[in-house]
PDB file of N, CA, C and O in Angstrom:
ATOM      1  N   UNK A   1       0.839  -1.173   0.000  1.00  0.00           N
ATOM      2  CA  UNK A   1       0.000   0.000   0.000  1.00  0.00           C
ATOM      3  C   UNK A   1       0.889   1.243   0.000  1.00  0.00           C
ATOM      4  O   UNK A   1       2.038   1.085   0.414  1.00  0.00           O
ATOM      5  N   UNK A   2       0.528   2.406  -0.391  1.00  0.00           N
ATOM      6  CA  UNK A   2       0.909   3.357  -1.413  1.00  0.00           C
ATOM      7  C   UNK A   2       1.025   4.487   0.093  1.00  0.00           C
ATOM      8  O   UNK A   2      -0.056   5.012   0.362  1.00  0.00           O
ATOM      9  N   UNK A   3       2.448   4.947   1.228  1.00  0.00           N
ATOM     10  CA  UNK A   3       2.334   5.623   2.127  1.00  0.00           C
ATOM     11  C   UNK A   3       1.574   7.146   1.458  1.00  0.00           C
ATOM     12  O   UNK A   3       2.053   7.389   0.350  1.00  0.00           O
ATOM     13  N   UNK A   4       0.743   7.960   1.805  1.00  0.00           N
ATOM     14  CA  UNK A   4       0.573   9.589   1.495  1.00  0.00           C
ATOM     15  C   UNK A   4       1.518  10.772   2.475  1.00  0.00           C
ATOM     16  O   UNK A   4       1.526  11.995   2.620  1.00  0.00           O
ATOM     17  N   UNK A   5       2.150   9.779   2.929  1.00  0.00           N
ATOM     18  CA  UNK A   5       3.518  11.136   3.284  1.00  0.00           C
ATOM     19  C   UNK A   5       4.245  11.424   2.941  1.00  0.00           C
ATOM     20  O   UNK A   5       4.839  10.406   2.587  1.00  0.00           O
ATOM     21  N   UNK A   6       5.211  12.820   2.542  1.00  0.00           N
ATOM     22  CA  UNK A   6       5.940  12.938   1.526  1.00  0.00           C
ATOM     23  C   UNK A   6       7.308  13.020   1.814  1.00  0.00           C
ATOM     24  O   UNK A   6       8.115  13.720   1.203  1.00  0.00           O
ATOM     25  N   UNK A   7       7.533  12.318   2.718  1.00  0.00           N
ATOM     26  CA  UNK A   7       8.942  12.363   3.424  1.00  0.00           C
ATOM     27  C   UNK A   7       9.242  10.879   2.531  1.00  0.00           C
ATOM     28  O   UNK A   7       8.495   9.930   2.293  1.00  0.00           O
ATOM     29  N   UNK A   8      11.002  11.206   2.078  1.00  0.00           N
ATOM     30  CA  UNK A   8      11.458  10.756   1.078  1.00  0.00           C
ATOM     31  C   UNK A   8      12.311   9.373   1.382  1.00  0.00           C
ATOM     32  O   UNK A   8      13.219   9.411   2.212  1.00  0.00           O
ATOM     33  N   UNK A   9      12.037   8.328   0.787  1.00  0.00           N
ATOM     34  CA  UNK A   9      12.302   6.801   1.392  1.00  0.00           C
ATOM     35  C   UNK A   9      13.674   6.893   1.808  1.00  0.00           C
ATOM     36  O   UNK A   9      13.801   6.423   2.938  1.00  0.00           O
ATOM     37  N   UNK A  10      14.560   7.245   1.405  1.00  0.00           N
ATOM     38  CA  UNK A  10      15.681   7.530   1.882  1.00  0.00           C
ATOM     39  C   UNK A  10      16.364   8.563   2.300  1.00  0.00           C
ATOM     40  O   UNK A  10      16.676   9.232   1.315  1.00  0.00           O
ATOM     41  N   UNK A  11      16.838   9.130   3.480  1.00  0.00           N
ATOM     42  CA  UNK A  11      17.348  10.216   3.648  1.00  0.00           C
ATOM     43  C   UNK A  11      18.359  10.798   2.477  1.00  0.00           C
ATOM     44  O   UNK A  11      18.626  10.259   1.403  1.00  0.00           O
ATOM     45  N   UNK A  12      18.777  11.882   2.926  1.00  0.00           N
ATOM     46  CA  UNK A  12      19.429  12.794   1.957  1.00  0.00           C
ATOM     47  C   UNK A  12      20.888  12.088   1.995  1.00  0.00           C
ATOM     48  O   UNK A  12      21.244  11.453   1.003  1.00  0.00           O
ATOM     49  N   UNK A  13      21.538  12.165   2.858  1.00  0.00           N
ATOM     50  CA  UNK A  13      22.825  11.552   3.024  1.00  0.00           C
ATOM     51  C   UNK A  13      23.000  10.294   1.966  1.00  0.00           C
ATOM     52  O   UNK A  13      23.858  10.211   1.087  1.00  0.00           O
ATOM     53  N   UNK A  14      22.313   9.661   2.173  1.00  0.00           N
ATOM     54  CA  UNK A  14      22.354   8.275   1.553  1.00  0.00           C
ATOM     55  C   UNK A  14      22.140   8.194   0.089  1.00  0.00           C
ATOM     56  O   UNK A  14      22.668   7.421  -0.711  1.00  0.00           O
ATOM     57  N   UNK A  15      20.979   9.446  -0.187  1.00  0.00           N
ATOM     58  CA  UNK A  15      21.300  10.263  -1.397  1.00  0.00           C
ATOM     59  C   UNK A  15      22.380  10.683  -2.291  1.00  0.00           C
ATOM     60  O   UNK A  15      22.479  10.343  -3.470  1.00  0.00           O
ATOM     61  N   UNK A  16      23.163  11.430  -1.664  1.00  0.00           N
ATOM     62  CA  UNK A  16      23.969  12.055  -2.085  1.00  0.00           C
ATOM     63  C   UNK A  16      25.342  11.140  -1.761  1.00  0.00           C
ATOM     64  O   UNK A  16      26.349  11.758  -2.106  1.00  0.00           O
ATOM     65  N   UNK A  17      25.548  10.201  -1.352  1.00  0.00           N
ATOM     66  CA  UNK A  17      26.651   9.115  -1.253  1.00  0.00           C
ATOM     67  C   UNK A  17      26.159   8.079  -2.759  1.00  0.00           C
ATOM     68  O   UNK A  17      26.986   7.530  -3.488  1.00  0.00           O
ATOM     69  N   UNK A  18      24.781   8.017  -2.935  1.00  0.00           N
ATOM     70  CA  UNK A  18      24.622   7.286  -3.915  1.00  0.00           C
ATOM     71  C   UNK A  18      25.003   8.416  -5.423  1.00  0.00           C
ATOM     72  O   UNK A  18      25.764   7.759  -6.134  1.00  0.00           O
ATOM     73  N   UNK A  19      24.851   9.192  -5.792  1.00  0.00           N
ATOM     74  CA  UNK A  19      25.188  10.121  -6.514  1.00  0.00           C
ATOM     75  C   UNK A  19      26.608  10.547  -6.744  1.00  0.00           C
ATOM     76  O   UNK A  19      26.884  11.064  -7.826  1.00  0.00           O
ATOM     77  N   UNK A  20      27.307  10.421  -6.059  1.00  0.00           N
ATOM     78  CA  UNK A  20      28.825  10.756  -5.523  1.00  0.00           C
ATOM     79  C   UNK A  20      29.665   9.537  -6.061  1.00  0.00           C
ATOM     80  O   UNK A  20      30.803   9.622  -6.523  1.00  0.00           O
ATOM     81  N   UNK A  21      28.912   8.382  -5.924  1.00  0.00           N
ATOM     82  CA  UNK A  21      29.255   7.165  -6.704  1.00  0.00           C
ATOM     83  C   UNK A  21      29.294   6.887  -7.911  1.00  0.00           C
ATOM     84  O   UNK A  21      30.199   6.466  -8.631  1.00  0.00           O
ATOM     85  N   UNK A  22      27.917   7.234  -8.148  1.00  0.00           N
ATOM     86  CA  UNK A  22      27.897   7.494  -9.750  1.00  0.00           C
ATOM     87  C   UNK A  22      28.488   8.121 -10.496  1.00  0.00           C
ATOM     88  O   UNK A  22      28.862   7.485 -11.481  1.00  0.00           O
ATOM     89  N   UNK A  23      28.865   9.564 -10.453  1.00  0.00           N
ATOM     90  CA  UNK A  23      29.873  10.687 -10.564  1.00  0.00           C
ATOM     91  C   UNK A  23      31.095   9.877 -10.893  1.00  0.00           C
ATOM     92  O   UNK A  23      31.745   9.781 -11.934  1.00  0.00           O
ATOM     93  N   UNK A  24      31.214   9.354  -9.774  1.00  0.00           N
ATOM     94  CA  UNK A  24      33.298   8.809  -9.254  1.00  0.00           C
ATOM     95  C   UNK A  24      33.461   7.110 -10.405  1.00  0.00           C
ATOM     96  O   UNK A  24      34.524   6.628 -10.797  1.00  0.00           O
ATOM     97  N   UNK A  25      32.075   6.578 -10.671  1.00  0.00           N
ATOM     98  CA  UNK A  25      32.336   5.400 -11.174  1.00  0.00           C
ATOM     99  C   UNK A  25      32.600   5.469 -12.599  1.00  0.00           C
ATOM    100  O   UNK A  25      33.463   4.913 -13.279  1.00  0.00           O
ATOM    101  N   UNK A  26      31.193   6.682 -13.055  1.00  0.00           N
ATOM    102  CA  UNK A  26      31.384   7.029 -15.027  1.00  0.00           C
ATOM    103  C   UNK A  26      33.127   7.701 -14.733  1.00  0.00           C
ATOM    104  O   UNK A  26      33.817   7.145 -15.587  1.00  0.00           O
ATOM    105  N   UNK A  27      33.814   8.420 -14.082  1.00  0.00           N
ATOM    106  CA  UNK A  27      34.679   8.939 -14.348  1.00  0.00           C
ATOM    107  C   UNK A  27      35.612   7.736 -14.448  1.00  0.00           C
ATOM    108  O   UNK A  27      36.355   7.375 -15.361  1.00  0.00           O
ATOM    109  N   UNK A  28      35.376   7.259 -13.329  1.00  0.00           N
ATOM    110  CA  UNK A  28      36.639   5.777 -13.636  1.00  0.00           C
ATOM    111  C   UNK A  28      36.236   5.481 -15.165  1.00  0.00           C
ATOM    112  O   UNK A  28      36.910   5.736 -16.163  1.00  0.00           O
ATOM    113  N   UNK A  29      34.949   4.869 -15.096  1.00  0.00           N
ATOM    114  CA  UNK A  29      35.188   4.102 -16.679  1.00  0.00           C
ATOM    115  C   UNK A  29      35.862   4.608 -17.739  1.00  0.00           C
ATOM    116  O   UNK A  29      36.302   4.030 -18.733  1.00  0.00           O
ATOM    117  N   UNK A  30      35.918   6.376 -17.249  1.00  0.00           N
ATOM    118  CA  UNK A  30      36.266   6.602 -18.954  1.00  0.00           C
ATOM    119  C   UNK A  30      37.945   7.081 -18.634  1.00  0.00           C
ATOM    120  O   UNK A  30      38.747   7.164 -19.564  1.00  0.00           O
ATOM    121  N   UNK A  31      38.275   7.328 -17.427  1.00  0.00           N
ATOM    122  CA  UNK A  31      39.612   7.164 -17.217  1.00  0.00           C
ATOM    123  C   UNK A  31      40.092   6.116 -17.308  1.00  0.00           C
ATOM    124  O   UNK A  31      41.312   6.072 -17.470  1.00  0.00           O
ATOM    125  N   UNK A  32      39.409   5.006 -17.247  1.00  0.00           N
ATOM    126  CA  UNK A  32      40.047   3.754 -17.655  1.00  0.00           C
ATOM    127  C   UNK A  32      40.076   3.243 -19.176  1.00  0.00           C
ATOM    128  O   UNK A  32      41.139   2.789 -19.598  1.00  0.00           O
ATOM    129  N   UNK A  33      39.146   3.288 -19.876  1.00  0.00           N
ATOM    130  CA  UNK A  33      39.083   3.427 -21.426  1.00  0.00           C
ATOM    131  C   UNK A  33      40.231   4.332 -21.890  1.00  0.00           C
ATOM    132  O   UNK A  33      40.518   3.998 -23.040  1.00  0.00           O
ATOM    133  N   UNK A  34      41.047   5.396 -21.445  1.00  0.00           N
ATOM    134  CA  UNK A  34      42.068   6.162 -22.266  1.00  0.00           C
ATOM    135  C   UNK A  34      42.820   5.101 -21.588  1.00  0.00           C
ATOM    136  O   UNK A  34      43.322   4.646 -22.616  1.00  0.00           O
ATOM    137  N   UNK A  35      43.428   4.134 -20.388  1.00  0.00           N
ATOM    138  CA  UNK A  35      44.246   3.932 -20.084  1.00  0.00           C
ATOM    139  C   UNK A  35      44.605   2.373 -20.564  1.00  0.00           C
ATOM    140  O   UNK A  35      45.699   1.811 -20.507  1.00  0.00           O
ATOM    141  N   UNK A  36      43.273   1.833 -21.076  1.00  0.00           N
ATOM    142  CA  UNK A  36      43.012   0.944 -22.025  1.00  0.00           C
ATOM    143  C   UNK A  36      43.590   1.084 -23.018  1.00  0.00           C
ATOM    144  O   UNK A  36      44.305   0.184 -23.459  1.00  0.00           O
ATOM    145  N   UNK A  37      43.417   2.399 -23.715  1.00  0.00           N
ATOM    146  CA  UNK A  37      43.556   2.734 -24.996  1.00  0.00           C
ATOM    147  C   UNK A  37      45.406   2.616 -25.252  1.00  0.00           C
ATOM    148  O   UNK A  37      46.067   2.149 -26.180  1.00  0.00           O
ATOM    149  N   UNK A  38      45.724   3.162 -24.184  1.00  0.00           N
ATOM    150  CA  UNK A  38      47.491   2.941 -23.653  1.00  0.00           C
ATOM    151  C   UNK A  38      48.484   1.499 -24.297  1.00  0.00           C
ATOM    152  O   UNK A  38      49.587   1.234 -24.775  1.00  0.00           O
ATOM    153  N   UNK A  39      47.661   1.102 -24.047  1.00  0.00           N
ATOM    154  CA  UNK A  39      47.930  -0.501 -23.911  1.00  0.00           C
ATOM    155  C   UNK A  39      47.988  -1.396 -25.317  1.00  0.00           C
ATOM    156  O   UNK A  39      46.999  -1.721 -25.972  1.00  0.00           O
ATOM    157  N   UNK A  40      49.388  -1.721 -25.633  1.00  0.00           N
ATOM    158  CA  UNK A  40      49.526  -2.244 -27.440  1.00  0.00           C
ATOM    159  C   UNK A  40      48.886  -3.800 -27.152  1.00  0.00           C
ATOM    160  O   UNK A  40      48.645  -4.641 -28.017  1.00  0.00           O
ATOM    161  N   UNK A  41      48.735  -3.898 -26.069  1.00  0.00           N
ATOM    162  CA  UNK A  41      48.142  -6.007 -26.417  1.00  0.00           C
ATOM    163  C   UNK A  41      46.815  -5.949 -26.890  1.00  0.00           C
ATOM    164  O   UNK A  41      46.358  -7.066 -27.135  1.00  0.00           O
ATOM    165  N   UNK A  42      45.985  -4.926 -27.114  1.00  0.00           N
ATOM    166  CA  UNK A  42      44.379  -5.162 -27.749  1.00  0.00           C
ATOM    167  C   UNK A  42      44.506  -4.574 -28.802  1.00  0.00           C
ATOM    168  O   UNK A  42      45.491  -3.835 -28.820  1.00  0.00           O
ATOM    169  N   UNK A  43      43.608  -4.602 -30.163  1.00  0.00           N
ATOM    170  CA  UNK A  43      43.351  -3.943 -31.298  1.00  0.00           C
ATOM    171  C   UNK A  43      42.513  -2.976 -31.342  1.00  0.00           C
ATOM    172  O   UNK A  43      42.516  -2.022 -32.119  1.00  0.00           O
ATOM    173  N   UNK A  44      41.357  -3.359 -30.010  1.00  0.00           N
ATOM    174  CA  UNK A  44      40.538  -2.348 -30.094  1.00  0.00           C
ATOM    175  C   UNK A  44      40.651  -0.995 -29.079  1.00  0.00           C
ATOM    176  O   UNK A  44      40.907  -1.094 -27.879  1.00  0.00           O
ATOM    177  N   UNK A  45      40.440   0.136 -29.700  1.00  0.00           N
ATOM    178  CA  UNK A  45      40.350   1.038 -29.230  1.00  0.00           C
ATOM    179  C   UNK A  45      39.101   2.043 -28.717  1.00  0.00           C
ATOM    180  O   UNK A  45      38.250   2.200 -29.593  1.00  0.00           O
ATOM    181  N   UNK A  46      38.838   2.756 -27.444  1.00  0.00           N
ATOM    182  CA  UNK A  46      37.575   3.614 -27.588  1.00  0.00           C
ATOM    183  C   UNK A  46      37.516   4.828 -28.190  1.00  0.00           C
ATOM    184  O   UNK A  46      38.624   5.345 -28.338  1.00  0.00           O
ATOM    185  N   UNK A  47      36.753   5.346 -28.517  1.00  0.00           N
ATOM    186  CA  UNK A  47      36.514   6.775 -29.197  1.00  0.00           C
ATOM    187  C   UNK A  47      37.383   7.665 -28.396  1.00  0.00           C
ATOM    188  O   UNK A  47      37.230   7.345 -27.217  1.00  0.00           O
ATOM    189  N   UNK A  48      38.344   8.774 -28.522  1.00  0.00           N
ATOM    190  CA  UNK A  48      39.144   9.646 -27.748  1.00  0.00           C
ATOM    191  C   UNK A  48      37.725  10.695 -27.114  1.00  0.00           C
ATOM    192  O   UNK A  48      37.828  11.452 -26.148  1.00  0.00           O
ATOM    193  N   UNK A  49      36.875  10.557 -27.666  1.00  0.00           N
ATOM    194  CA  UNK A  49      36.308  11.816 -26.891  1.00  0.00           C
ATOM    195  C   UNK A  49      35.105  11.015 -26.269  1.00  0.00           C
ATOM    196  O   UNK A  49      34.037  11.623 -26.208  1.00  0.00           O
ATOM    197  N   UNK A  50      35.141  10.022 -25.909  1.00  0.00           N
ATOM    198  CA  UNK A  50      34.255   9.190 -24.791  1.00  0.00           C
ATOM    199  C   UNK A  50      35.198   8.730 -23.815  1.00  0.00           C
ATOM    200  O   UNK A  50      34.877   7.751 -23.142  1.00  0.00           O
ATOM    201  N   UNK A  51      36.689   9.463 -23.566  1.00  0.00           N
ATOM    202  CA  UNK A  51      37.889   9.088 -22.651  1.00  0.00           C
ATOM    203  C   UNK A  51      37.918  10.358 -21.636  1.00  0.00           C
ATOM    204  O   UNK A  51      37.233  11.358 -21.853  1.00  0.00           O
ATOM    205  N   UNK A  52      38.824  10.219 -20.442  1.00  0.00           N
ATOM    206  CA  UNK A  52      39.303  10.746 -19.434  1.00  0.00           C
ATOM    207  C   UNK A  52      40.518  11.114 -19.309  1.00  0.00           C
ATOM    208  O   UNK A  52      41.176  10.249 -18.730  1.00  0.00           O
ATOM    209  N   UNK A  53      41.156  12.094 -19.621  1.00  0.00           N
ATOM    210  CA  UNK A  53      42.442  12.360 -19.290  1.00  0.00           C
ATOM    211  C   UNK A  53      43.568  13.154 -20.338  1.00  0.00           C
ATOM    212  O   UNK A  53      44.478  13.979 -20.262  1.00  0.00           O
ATOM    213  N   UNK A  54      43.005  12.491 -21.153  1.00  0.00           N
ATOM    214  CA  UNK A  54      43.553  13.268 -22.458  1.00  0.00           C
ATOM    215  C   UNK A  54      44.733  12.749 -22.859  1.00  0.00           C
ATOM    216  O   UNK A  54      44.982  12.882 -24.057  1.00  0.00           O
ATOM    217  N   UNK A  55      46.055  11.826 -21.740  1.00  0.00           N
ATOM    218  CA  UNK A  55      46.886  11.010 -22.342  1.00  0.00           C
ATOM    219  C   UNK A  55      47.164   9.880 -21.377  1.00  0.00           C
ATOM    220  O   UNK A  55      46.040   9.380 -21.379  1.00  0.00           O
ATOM    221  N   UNK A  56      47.601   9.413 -20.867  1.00  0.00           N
ATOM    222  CA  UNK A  56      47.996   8.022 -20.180  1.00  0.00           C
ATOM    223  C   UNK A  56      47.893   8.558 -18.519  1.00  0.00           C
ATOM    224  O   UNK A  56      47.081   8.256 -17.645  1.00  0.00           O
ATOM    225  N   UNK A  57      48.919   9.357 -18.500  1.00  0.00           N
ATOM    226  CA  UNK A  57      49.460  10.276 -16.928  1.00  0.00           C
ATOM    227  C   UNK A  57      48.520  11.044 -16.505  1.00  0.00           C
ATOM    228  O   UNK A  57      48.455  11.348 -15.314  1.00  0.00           O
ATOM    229  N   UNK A  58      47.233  11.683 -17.831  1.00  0.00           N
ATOM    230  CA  UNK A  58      46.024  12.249 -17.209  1.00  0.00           C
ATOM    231  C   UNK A  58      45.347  11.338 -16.729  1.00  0.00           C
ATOM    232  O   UNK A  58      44.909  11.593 -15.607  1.00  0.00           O
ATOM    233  N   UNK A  59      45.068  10.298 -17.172  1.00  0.00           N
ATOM    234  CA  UNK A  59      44.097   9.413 -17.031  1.00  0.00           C
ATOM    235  C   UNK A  59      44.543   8.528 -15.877  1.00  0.00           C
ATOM    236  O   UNK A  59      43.711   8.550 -14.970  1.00  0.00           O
ATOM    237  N   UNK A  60      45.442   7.870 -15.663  1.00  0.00           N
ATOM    238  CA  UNK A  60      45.716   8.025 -14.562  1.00  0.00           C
ATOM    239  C   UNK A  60      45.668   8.862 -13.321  1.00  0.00           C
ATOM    240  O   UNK A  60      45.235   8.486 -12.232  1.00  0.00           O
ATOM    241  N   UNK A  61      45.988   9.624 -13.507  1.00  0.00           N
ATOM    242  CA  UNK A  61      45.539  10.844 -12.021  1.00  0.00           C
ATOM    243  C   UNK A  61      44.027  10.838 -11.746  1.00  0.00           C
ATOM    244  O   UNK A  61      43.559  10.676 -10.619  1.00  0.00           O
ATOM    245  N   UNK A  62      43.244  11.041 -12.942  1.00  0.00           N
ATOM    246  CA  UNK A  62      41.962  10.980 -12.647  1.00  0.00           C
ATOM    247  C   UNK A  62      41.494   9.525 -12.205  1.00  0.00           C
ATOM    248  O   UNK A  62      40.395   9.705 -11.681  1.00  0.00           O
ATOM    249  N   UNK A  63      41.762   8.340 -12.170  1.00  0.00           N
ATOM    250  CA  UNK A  63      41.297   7.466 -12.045  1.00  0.00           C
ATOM    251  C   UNK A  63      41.841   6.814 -10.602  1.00  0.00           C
ATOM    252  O   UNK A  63      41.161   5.988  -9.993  1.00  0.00           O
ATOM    253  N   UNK A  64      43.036   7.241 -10.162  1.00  0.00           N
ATOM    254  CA  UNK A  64      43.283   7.055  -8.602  1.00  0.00           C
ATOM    255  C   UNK A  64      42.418   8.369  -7.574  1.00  0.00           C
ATOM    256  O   UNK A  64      41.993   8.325  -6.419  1.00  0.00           O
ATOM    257  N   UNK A  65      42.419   9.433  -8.577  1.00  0.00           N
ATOM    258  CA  UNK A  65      41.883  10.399  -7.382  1.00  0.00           C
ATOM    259  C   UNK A  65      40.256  10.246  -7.309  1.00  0.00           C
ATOM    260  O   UNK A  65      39.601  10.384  -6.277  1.00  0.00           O
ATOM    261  N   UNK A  66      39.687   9.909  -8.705  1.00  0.00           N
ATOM    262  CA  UNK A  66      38.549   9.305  -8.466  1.00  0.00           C
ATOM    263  C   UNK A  66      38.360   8.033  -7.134  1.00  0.00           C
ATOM    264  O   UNK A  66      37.404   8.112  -6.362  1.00  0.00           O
ATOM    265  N   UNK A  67      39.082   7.247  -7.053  1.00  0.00           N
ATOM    266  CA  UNK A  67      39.700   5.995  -6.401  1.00  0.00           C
ATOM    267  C   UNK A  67      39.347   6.536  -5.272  1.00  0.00           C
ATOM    268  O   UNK A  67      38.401   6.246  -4.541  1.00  0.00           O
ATOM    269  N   UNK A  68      40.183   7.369  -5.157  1.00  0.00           N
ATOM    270  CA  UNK A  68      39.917   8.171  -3.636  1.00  0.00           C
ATOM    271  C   UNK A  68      38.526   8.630  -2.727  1.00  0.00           C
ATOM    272  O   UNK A  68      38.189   8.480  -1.553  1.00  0.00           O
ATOM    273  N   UNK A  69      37.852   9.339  -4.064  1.00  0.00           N
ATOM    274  CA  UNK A  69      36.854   9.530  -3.720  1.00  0.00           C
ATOM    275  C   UNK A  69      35.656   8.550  -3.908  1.00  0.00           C
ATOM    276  O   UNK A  69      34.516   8.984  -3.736  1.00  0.00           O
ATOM    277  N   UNK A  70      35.829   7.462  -4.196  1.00  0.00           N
ATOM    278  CA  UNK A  70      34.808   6.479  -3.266  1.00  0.00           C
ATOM    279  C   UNK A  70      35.284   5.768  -2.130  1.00  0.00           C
ATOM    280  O   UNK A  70      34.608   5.242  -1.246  1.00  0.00           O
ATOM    281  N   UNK A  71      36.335   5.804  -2.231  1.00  0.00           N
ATOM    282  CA  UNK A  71      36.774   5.105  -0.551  1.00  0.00           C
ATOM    283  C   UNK A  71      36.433   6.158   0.267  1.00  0.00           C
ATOM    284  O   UNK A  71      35.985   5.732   1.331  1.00  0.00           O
ATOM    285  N   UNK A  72      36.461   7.335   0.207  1.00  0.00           N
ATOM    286  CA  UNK A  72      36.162   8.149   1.127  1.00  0.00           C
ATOM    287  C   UNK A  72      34.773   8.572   1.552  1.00  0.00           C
ATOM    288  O   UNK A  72      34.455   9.155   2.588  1.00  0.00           O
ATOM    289  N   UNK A  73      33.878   8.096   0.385  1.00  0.00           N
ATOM    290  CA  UNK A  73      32.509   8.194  -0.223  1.00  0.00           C
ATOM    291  C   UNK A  73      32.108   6.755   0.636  1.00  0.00           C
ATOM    292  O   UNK A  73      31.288   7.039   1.508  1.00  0.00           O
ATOM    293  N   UNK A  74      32.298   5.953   0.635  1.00  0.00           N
ATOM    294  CA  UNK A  74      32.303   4.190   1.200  1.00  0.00           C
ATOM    295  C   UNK A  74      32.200   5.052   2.693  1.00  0.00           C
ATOM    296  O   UNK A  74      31.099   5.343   3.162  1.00  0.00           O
ATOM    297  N   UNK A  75      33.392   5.391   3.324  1.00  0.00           N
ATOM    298  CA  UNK A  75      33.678   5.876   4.370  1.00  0.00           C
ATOM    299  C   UNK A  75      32.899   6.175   5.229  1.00  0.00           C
ATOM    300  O   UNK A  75      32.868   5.732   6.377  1.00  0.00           O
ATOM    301  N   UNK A  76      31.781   7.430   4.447  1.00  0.00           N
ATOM    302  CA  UNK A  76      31.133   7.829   4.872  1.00  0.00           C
ATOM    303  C   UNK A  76      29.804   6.947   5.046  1.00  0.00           C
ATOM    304  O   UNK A  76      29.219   6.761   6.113  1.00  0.00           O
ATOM    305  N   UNK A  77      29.570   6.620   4.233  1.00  0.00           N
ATOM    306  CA  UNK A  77      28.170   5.891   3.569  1.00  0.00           C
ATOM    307  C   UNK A  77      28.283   4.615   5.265  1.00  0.00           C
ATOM    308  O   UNK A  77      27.430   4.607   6.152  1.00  0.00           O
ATOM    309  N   UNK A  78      29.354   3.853   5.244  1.00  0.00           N
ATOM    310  CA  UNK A  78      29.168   3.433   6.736  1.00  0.00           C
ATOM    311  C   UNK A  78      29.164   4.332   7.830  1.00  0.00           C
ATOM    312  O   UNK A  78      28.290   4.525   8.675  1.00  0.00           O
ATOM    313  N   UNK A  79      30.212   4.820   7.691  1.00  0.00           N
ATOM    314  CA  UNK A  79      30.010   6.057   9.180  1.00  0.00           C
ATOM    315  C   UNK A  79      28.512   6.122   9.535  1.00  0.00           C
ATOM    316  O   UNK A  79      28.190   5.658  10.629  1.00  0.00           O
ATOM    317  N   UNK A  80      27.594   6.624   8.767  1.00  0.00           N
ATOM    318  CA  UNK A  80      26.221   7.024   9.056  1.00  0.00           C
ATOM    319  C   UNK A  80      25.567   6.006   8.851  1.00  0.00           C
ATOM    320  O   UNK A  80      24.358   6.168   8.685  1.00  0.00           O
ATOM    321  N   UNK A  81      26.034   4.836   8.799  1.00  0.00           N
ATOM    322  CA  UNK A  81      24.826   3.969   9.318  1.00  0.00           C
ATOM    323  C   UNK A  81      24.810   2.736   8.106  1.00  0.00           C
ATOM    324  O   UNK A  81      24.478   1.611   8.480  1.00  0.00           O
ATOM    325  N   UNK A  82      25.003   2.850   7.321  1.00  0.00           N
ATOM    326  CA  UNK A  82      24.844   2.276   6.088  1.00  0.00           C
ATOM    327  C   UNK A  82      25.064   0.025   6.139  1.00  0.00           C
ATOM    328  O   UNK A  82      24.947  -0.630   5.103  1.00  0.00           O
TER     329      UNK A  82
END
């Protein structure tokens, strides 16, 4: 049955840790696709402008500091209860 109160199934926190994830995960993927792209053992390559970083050492940085920010994102998400 269908509650009529408009208080929102999940708090905000839990919200915005889920969002923060999402953010930090598309960035990995596509920092990881240029760092893919790095790499002579495959043939295939992704599109340069569906990538992260712009050359190997960008893409890298973005993809550990992304790194960062879900462990720290995780962090939290237990801290409060999760």
């Amino acid at each position: 049955m269908q509650s009529s109160s408009s208080e929102p199934v999940h708090p905000l926190w839990l919200r915005c840790c889920h969002w923060v994830n999402a953010v930090a995960i598309a960035g990995m993927l596509f920092s990881g696709w240029r760092i893919y792209n790095a790499s002579p053992l495959f043939p295939f390559t992704f599109p340069a402008q569906f990538t992260l970083g712009g050359w190997l050492g960008g893409a890298l940085q973005w993809h550990f500091a992304l790194m960062w920010v879900l462990i720290i994102n995780g962090a939290v998400y237990f801290s409060l209860g999760g």
